[in-house]
N, C-alpha and C positions, 0 to 999 in steps of 0.2 A: 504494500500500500504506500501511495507518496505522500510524503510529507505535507501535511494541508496548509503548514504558515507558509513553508518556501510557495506553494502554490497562489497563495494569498499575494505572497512577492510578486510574482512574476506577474500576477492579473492588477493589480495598482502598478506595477512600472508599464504593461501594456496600454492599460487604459492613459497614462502620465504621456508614452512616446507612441504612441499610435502604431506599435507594429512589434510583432515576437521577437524578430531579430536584434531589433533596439535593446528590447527587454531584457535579453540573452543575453546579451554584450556586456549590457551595464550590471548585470547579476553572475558575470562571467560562468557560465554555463551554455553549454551548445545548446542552438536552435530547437533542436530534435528532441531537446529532455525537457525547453521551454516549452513546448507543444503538448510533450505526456503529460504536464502538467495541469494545463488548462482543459486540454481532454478528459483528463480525468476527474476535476474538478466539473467539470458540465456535466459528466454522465452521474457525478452522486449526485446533484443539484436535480436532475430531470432539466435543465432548461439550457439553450445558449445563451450563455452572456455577450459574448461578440458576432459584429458581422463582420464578414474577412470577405476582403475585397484584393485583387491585386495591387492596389497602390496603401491601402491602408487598414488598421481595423480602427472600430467604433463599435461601443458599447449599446446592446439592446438595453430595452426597457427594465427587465429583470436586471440584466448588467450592472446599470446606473444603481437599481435599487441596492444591488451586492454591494458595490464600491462603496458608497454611504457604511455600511455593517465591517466590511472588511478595514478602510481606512482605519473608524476608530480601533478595533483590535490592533491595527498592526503601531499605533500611536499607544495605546493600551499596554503595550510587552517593548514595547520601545522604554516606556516610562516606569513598566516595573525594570529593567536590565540596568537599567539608569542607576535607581533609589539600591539595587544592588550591588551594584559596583561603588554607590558613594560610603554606602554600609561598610561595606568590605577594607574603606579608605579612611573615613571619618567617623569621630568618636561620637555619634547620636544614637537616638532612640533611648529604649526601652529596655536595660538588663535586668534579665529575673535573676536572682541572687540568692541563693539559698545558704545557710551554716544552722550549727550547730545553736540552741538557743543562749547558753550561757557565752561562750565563745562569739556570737554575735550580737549582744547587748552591751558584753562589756569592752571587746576588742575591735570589734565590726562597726559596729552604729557611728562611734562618733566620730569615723572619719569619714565616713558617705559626705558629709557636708562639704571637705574639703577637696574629694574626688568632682562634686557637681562642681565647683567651682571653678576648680581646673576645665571642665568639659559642659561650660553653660547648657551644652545641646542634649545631653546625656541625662535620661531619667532613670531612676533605682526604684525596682520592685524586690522587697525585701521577703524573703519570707525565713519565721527560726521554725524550725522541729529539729529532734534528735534522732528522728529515723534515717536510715541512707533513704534519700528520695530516685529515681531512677529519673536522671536528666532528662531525654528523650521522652520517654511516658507519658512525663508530667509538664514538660517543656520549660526546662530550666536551664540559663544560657551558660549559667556559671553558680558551682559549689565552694562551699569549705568543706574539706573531710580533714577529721583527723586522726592518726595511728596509724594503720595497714589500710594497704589499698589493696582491693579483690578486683574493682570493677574494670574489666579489660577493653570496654568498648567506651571507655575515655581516657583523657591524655590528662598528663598531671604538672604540674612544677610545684615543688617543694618549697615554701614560702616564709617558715621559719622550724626551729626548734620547738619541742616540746616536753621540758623537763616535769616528771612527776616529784612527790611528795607526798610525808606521811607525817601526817599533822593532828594536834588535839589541843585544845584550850588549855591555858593555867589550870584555870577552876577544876578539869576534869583529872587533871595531870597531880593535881595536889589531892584529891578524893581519892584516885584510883592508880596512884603512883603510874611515873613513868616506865615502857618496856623497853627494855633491852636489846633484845635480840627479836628477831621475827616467829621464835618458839613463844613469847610472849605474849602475844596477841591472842592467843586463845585464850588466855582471861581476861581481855577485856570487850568493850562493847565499840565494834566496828563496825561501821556503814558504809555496807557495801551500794557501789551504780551498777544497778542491772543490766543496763545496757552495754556492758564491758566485760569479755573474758579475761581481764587478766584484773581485773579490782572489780570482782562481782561480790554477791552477794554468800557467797560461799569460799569464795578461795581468792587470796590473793597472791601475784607472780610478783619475782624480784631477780635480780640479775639482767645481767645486761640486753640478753636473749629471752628474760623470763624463764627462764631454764630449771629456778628452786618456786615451787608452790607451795604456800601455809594454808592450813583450813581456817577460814576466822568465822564470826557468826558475830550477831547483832540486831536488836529488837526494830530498827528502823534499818529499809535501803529504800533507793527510789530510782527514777530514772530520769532523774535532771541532777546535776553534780551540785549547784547552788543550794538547792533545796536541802542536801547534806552538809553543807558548807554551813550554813544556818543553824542546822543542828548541832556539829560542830564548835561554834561558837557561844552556842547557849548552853555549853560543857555536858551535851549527850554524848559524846564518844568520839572516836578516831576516827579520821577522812583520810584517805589514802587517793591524791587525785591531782591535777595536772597545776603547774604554778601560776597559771593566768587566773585561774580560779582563786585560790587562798594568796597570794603574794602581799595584796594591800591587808590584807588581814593578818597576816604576818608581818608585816612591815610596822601594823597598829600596835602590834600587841596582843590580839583579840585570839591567836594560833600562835602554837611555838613548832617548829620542824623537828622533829625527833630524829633521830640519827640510828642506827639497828646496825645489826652485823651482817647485814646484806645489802649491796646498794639498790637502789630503787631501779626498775624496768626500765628501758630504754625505751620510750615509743617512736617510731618511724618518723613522725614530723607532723607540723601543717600542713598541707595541700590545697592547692587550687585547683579543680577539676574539671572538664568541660566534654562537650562530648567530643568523640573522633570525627576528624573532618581534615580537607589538604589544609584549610587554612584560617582560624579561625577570625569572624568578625570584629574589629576594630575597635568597638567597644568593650566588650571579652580585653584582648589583649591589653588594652589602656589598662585596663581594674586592675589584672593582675600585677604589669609593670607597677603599677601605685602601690597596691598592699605589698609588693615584695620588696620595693622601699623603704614602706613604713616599718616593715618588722627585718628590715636586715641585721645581718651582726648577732648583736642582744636584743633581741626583740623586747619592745617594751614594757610586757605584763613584769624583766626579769631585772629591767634595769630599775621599776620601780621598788623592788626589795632586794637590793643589794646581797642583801646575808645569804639567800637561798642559795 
């Protein structure tokens, strides 16, 4: 079957130069496939569009009507190749933006502002949950993930560090004395994020691989990491969770970092995710260049509490 836009071509450059061969020339394609085209083009229609004369063609009645329908499409896909291409160049429109919720309240948000700034044309649609969302699916132009990446039908860049931490208030620490070791922890009250194999709700990994597991247990877990952070602080028990989270709270006062005889889990990093594609749009790529700015080096949840 032929192609119906190029067909569309060739019948606005015929109707434009009054003749195939013109047509042909200026869409550089032979005569003879100019032809197949309008041919075929008549026989799904049921009607001629041209009348073909030896010095010229000219548009029947139906013809005319075509032209009118045809122009604007071919003006139509002109103007979306267009807004595509400026896409692909210029930092506008619309990025859905997804992260994690705590990770995007406290690290995320406030610097949307200086991203619009930078990019007057550019608008943020924000959304937090703590589930992986499936980009594509859901239509998400750009993610935060963080720790291990599974999802193989997106491309990543790694956008900062992510130090964990095993943390508990004074007030709990002076009730319930400090642990030691990570054999310790089964007597005390840990709050496990459910949403995490390796600081879940039942066991928590240490070493650099997560290589050594403890069993911990504890009357509260949840599946927001703040929500334990909270708790946390109003001397329920130990958080064992990432330092953007507890830093300023550490930094307060409010957490003291415990020290164990195993070092804390090394997790994989921040990432920025998107989906796969040869090249991603302009918009996309600006965010990430910015946030990978904003959190180089010592990223700033770590430079705000020194001690960690």
């Amino acid at each position: 079957m032929l192609d119906r836009v190029t067909g569309m071509q060739i019948f606005a450059r015929v109707a434009a130069l009054g003749s195939l061969s013109a047509a042909a020339r200026a869409l550089n394609m032979s005569q003879t496939m100019a032809t197949k085209h309008i041919t075929a083009m008549e026989t799904r229609l049921g009607t001629k569009l041209l009348h073909r004369s030896t010095r010229r063609m000219s548009l029947t009645e139906p013809g005319k009507n075509y032209l009118d329908a045809v122009e604007r499409i071919l003006n139509d896909l002109d103007d979306a190749e267009s807004q595509a291409a400026s896409d692909a160049t210029e930092v506008r429109g619309t990025l859905r933006l997804n992260a994690p919720v705590s990770f995007g309240i406290r690290e995320l948000a406030p610097l949307i502002p200086e991203l619009i700034r930078r990019h007057p044309e550019l608008t943020i649609d924000l959304g937090l949950n703590d589930r992986q969302v499936d980009l594509v699916e859901e239509g998400w132009d750009l993610a935060i993930r963080i720790g291990t990446l599974k999802d193989a039908t997106t491309i990543a860049r790694r956008l900062a560090t992510c130090k964990m931490i095993v943390c508990a208030s004074p007030a709990y620490l002076k009730t319930y004395g400090k642990p030691r070791t990570i054999a310790d922890l089964k007597n005390h009250n840990c709050l496990g994020y459910t949403l995490s194999r390796n600081v879940g709700a039942n066991k928590w990994s240490f070493d650099a691989n997560g290589k050594t597991e403890v069993a911990i247990s504890g009357n509260l877990q949840a599946n927001n990491g703040d929500a334990l952070v909270v708790a946390a602080v109003a001397g329920h028990g130990i958080v064992y969770q990432p330092t953007f989270l507890v830093a300023q709270e550490i930094q307060a006062g409010r957490l003291v970092s415990l020290k164990l005889d195993h070092v804390v889990i090394e997790l994989t990093g921040i990432f920025a995710i998107y989906p796969s594609a040869r090249r991603p749009p302009a918009k996309v790529r600006a965010t990430i260049d910015f946030l990978a700015a904003q959190y180089a080096n010592v990223p700033p949840w770590d430079r705000r509490a020194k001690s960690i």
